[in-house]
C-alpha positions in Angstrom: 123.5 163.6 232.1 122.6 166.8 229.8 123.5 164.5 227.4 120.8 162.1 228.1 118.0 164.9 229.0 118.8 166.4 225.5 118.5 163.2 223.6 115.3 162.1 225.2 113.5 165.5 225.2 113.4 164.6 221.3 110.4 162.2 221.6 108.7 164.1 225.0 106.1 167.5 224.3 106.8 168.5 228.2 110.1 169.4 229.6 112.5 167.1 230.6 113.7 167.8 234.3 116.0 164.8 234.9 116.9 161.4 233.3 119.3 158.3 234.4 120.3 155.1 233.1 118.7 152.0 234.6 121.2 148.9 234.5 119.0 146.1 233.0 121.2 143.1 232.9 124.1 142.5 230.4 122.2 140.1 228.1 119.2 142.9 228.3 118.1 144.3 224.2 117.4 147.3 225.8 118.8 150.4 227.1 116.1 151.7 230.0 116.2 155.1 231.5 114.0 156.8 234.3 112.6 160.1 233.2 110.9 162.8 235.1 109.1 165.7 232.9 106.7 168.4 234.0 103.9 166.0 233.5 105.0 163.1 235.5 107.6 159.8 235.6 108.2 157.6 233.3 110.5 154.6 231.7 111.1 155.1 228.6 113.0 151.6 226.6 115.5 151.9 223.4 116.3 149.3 221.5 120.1 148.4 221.6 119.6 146.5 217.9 117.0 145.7 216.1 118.3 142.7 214.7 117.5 139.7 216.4 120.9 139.2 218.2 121.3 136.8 221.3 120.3 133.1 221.8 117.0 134.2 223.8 115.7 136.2 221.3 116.9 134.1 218.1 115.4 131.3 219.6 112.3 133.0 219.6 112.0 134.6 216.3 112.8 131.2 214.9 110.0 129.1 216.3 107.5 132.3 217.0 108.6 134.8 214.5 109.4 137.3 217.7 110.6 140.5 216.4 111.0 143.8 218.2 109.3 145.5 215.7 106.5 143.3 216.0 106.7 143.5 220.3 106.8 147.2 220.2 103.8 147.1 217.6 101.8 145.7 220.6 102.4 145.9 223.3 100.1 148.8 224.0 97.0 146.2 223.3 99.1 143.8 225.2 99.2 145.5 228.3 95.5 146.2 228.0 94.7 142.8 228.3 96.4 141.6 231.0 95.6 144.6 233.2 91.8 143.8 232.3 92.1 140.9 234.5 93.0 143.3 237.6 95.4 140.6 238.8 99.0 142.0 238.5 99.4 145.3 236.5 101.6 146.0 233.3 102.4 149.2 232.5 100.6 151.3 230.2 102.2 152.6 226.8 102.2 156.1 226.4 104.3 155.7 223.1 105.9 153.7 221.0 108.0 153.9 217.8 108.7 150.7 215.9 111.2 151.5 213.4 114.0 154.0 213.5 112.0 156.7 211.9 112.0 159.0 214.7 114.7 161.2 216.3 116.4 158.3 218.5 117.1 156.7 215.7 116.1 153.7 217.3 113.0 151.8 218.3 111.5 153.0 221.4 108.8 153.0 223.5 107.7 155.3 226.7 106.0 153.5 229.7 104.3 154.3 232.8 106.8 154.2 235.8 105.5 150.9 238.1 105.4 150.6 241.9 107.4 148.7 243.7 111.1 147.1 243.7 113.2 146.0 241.5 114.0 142.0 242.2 117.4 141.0 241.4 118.0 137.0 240.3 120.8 136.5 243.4 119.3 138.6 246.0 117.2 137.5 248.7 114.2 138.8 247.3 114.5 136.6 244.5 114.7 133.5 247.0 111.7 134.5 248.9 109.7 135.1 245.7 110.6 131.8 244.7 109.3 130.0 247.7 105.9 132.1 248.3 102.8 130.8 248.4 101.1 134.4 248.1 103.2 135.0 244.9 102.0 131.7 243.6 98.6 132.4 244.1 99.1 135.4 242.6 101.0 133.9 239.4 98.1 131.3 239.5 95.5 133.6 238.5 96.9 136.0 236.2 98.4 133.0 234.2 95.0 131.0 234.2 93.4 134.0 233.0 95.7 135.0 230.3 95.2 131.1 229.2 91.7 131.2 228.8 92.4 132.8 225.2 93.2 130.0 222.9 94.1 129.8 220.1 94.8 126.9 217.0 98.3 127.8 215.6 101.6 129.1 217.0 103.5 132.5 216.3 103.8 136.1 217.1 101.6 139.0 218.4 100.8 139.8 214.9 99.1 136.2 215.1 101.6 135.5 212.0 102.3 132.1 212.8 101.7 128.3 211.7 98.8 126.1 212.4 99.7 123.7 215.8 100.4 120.3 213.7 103.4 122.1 212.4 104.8 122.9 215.9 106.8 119.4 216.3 108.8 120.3 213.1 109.2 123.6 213.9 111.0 122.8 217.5 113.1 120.4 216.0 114.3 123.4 213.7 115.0 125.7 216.4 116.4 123.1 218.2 119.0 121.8 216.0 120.0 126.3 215.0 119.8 126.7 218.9 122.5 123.9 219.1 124.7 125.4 216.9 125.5 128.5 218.6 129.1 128.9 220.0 128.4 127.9 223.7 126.2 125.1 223.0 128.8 123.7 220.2 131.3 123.3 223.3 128.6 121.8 225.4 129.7 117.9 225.0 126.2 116.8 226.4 124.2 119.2 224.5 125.5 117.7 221.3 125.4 113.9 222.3 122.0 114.5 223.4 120.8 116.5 220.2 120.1 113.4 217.8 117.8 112.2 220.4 116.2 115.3 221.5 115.9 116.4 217.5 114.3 112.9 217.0 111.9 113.4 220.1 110.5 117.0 219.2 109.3 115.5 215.6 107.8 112.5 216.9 105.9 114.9 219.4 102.1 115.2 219.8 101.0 118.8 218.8 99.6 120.6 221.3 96.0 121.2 221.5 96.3 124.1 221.9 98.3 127.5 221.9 97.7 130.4 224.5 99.7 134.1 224.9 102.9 132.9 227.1 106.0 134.4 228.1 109.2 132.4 227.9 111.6 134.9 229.9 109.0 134.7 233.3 111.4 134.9 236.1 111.2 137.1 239.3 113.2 139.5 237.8 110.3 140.7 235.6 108.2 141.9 238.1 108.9 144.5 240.9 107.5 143.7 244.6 106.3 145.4 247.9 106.4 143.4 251.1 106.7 139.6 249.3 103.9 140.7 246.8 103.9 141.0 243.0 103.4 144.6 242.5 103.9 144.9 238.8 105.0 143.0 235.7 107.1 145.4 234.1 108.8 143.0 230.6 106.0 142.2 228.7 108.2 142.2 225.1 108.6 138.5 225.0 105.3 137.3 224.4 104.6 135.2 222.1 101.6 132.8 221.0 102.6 129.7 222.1 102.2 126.0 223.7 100.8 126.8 227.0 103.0 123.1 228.7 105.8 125.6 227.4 105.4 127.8 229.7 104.3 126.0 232.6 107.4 123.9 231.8 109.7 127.0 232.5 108.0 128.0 235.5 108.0 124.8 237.5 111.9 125.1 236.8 111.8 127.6 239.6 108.4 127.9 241.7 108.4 126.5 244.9 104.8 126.8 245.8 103.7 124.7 242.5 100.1 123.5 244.6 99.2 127.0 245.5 99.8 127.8 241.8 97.4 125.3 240.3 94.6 126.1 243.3 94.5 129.7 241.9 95.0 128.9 237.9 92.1 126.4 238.6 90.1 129.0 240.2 90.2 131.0 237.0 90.6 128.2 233.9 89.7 124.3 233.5 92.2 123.5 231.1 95.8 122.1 232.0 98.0 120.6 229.5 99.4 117.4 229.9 103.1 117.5 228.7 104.4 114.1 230.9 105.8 113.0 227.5 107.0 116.8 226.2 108.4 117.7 229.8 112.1 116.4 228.7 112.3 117.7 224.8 111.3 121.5 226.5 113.8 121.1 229.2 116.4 121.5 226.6 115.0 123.3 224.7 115.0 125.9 227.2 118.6 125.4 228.6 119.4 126.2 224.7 117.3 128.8 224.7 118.8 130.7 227.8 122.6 129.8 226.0 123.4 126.7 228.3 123.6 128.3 231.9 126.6 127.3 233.8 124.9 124.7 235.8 124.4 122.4 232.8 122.1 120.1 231.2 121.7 117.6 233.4 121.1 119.5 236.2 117.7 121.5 234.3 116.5 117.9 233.3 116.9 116.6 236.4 115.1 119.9 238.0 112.5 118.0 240.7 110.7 121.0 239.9 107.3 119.8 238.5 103.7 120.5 238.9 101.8 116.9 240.4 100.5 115.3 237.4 101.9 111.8 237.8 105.4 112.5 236.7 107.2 110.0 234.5 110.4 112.0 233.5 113.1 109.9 233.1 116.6 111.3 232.4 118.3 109.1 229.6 122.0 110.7 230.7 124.3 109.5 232.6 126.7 112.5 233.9 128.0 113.8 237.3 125.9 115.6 239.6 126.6 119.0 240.6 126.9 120.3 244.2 124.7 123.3 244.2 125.6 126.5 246.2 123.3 128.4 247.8 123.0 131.3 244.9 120.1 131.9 242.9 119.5 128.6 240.7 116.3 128.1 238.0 118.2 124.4 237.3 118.1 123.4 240.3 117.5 119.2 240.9 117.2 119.7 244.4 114.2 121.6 244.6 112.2 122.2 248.0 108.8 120.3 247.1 105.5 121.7 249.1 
């Protein structure tokens, strides 16, 4: 522990008083530790590696040009504009370091300490999250307000990107790297499907247009108090991207999709229309998140859609699976409301 405290007091002007590891998640970039100075609490985030390493995040430097350095870079600005919206807070950045000029070493970045509790993705929490009509409402809003700033091309926070008609070519890329990683090479589906899906993504429509969006959105990102959204405490993953994106990862495990669009409509009048995209994003995200164990039929088959006469066909023919009763974002047999 004096360890820690004598490391971190490095990149603090008040004394440290105590400091412990937070466990993030074994696939997390990030090492996370709670610190309490003189002057108050706070969470301060070191980069593990600044290289792009793990599917999730090699995914989305390829087809957004995500980089820590670039996340770190904004994420002050970042949290400023969705806390304008009042909706659900981020936390603000006290400060951040970019590169490993600086006495960690490392890339860092000190953050306000959030209320409310952490939300694990097996508990019980994350099951009642999932199925909450007052959480949906609340995702409703801050989503549709975030979405009201469009934008014509696709890329990171440093609005480095490409213009949207390149988008189709660009997921077929990603796609066919994403494929070739060692869990998806042993994924007999994934590769009979990839032809097909490769072929798909560069016959796509663009989308019309592109919006901020987060591709790792799952309960676990947020802390809660009494089944409400307290705080949204991950905001590194943002990208500039199609909005059907990430709608499309959200209906994978929101319950309460009408309640959703009620309150994005409340806010915004535009909602994409990806009937014909729904499928080639499907597996695109199972690559993305390194083919989960409950496979790739199972997230295509997912009855988790926002109404918006559906015409998702799956063109494979494999065994279902039995699900248990654990926390699934695959899950085909989806509670409707």
């Amino acid at each position: 522990m004096d360890k820690i405290i004598e490391k971190l007091q490095l990149i603090f002007d008040a004394k440290l008083l105590r400091a412990h590891k937070i466990d993030p998640g074994h696939d997390s970039t990030n090492e996370i530790f709670a610190v309490q100075t003189e002057q108050g609490k706070y969470i301060v985030k070191v980069i593990k590696d600044s290289h792009m390493h793990g599917v999730f995040w090699k995914g989305l430097h390829l087809l957004f040009g995500a980089s820590h350095e670039v996340s770190i870079k904004n994420q002050d600005i970042l949290s400023k504009h969705i806390n304008q919206f009042g909706l659900i807070p981020a936390p603000k950045v006290y400060k951040a370091e970019k590169d490993a000029n600086n006495p960690l070493k490392k890339p860092y970045v000190i953050l306000e300490m959030m209320p409310g509790n952490p939300i694990t993705s097996e508990s019980e929490t994350a099951e009642e999250i999932m199925k909450s009509p007052d959480v949906a409402l609340q995702l409703g809003a801050l989503l549709g307000s975030i979405h009201t700033q469009t934008f014509s091309s696709f890329g990171n926070l440093d609005k480095q990107g490409s213009p949207l008609s390149e988008f189709p070519n660009k997921l077929a890329a990603t796609i066919q790297t994403l494929a070739s990683t060692k869990k998806a090479l042993n994924d007999p589906l994934v590769q009979k499907m990839l032809p097909y899906y490769i072929s798909k993504a560069r016959s796509m429509e663009p989308p019309k247009v592109s919006s901020l969006i987060m591709l790792d959105l799952w309960p676990s990102q947020f802390l809660e108090d009494k089944g409400h959204l307290r705080s949204l405490v991950d905001i590194e993953s943002f990208c500039i991207g199609p909005i059907e994106l990430e709608l499309c990862l959200l209906e994978l495990w929101l319950k309460k999709r009408s309640k959703f669009k009620e309150a994005y409509f409340s806010v915004n009048t535009y909602w994409p229309d990806y009937e014909e995209t729904r499928e080639i994003y499907r597996y695109f995200l199972y690559l993305l998140y390194d083919c989960p164990s409950e496979g790739l039929q199972s997230c295509l088959d997912s009855r988790g859609k926002f109404a918006q006469a559906d015409r998702i066909r799956s063109r494979i023919s494999a065994p279902r699976l039995r699900m248990g009763p654990s926390f699934n974002p695959f899950n085909p047999y989806d509670e409707d409301d």
